[in-house]
N, C-alpha and C positions, 0 to 999 in steps of 0.2 A: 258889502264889505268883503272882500276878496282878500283872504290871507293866503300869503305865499310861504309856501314851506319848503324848505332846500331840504334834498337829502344829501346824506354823507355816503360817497359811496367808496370809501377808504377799508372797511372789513367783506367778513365772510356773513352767509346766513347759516344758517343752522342746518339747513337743508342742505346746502353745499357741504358744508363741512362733514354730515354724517355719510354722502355719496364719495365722494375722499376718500375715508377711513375704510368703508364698505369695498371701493375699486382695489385700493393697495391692498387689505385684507384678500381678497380673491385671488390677486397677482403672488402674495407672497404664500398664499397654501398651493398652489400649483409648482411653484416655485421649489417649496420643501416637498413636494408629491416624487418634483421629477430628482432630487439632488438624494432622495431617501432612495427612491429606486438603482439609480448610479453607486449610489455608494453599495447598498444588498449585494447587485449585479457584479462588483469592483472584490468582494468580500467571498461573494462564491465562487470567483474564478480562480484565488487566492486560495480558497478552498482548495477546488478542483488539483491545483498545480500541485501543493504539496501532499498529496494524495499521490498524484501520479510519479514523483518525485521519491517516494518512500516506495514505491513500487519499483522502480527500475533499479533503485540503490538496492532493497533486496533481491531483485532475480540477479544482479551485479554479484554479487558478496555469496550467494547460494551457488550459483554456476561455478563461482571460486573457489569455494571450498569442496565441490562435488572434482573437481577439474586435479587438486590438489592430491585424487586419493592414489597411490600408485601402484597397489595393489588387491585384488582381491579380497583378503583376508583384511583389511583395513573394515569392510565391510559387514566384517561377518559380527551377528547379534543386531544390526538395523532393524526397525521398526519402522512400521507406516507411520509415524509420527516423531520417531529417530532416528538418524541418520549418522551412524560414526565415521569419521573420519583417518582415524587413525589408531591401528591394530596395538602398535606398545605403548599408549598411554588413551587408554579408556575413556580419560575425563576429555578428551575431545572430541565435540558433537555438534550435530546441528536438531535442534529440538520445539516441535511445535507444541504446547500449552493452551487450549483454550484458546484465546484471541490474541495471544504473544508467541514470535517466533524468537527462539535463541540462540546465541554461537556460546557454546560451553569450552573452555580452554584451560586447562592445568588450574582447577577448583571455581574459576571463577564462569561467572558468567554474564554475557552483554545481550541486552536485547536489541534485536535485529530490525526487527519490527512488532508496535502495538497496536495496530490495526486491521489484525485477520481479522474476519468477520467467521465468526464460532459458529454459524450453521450452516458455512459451504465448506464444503470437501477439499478440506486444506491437509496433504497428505504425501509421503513420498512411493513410490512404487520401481519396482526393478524389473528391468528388463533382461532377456535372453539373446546368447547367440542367433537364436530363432526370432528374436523381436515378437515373443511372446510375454507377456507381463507372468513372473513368477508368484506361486500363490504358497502361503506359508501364516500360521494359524497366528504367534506371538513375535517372533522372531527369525531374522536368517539362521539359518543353519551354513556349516562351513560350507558343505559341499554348495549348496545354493549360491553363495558367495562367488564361487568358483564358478561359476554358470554366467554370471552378470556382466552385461557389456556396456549395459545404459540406465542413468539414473534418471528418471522420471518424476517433476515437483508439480503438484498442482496447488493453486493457492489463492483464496479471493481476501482483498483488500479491500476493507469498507471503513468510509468515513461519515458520521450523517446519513444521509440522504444516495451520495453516491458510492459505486463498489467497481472494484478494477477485477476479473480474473484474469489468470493468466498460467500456464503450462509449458513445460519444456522439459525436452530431453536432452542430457549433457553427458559425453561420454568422459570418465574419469579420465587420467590421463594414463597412456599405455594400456586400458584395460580394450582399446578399441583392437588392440594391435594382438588381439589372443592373449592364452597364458605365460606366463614367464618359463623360458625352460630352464634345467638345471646349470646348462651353461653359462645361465644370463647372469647369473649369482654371482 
């Protein structure tokens, strides 16, 4: 006796179905492997930009204000780490602090930038007629003041992982042209 048994071949087995789940599982972690990587990639160039971006905004705004000074004596009492700006009112500076650079202007003060990196030689220095860097203990002295032709910023910007240095010399304005004589008054 010969029983005929029909199958139904309308579903899934068990084996197919876990081979399925196993494939698209594979598909979709390569999937998040490459779209995590893209995004990081997308995050650190975002990075990078605005890093470089705070960097040119302040050598922008520093060259400005060095550009700004019109006289010698505006200079005098600078520090490697302050930089006055203007002789009849004191409270205008340019001032590095640890890992923040400032613009100090009649009491107040703006930070310029908050990403110096505190252990590079982020500093101002003065240069000579002779384009010899002047050396001085605390401060300018006047007479020193009257010597300066060229103001000299070095400054490394770090954000993370990445760091920008960068250095220039900016000649005040008129101070490139000699001293002022009595005439010029």
């Amino acid at each position: 006796m010969i029983i005929n048994k029909q199958r139904s071949n309308s579903g899934f087995t068990l084996i197919e179905m876990t081979i399925s789940v196993l494939v698209i599982g594979i598909v979709s972690g390569l999937s998040l492997m490459i779209f995590s990587e893209a995004t990081e990639n997308y995050f650190s160039g975002t990075s990078s930009k605005k890093l470089l971006d705070d960097t040119r905004a302040t050598f922008w705004r520093l060259s400005q204000e060095i550009r700004d000074i019109d006289d010698s004596q505006q200079i005098t009492s600078s520090a490697a780490n302050k930089l006055y700006t203007n002789s009849t009112s004191s409270d205008k500076s340019v001032e590095i602090v640890a890992d923040e650079i400032f613009i100090n202007n009649n009491n107040s003060s703006n930070i310029l930038s908050d990403q110096l990196d505190a252990s590079g030689g982020n500093n101002f220095s003065y240069i000579d007629s002779d384009f010899n860097t002047i050396s001085f203990s605390s401060s300018l002295s006047s007479d020193q003041a009257k010597d300066i032709v060229l103001v000299k910023f070095d400054l490394q910007l770090m954000k993370e992982q990445e760091s920008i240095s960068f250095q220039s010399h900016v000649y005040p304005r008129n101070l490139k042209y000699g001293r002022k004589m009595s005439y010029h008054e």
